[in-house]
C-alpha positions in Angstrom: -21.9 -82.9 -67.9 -21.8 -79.9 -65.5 -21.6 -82.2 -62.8 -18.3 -83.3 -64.2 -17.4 -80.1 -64.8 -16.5 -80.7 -68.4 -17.7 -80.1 -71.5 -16.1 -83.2 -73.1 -19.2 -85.3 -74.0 -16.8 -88.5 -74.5 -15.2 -87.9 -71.3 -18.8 -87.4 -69.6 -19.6 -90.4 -71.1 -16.5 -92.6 -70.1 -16.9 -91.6 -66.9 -20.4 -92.4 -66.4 -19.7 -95.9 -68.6 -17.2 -97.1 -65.9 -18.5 -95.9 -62.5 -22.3 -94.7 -63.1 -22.0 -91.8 -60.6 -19.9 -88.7 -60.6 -19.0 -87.6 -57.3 -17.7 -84.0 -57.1 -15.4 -82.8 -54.0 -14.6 -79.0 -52.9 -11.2 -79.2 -51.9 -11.3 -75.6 -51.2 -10.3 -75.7 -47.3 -7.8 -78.6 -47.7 -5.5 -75.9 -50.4 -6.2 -73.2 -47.5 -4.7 -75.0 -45.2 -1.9 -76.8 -47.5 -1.1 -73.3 -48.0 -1.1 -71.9 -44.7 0.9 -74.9 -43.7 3.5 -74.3 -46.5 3.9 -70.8 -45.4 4.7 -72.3 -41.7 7.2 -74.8 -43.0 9.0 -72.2 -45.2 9.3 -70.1 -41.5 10.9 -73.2 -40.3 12.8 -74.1 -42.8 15.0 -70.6 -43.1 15.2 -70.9 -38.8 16.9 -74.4 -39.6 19.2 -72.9 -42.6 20.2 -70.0 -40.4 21.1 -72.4 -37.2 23.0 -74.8 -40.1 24.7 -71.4 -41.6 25.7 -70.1 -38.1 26.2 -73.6 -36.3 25.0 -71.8 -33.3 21.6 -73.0 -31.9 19.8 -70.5 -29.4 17.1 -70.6 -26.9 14.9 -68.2 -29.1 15.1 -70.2 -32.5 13.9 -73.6 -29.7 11.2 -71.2 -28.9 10.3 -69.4 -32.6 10.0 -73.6 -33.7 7.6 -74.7 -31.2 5.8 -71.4 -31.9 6.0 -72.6 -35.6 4.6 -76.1 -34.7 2.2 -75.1 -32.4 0.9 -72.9 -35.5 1.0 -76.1 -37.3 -1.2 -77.9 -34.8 -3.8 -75.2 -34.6 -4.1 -75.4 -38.5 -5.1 -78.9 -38.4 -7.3 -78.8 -34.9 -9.4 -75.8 -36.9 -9.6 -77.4 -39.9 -10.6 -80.9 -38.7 -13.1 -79.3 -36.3 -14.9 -77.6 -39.1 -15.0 -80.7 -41.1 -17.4 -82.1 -38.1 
């Protein structure tokens, strides 16, 4: 029952009635970088609201997104790599 992380005997016992195993995944580093990546997107998203407020689109908001996304793609290039 600790492997399920419960202390529901019926449950523990359902669970190991339909599938026989418990498997158990640490989705530690996949909230890390769903937060990180909602902290980027939020960044993004108040450059698009200004640009839509203004109607006025500038070099440096063309430069502070690909900044954004580049931050973006680093995110996912570290986190992939330490999954290997």
């Amino acid at each position: 029952m600790a492997q399920l992380g419960t202390r529901n005997m019926g449950a523990y016992l359902r669970k190991m009635a339909i599938d026989g195993y418990i498997i158990k995944v640490d989705y530690t580093q996949q909230k890390k970088l769903a937060a990180a990546v909602s902290r980027v997107a939020s960044n993004i998203n108040q450059i698009c609201r200004r640009i839509n407020s203004t109607g006025h689109f500038y070099a440096d908001d063309v430069a502070e997104l690909k900044e954004r996304q580049g931050e973006i793609w680093q995110l996912l290039k570290s986190s992939q790599s330490e999954e290997l």
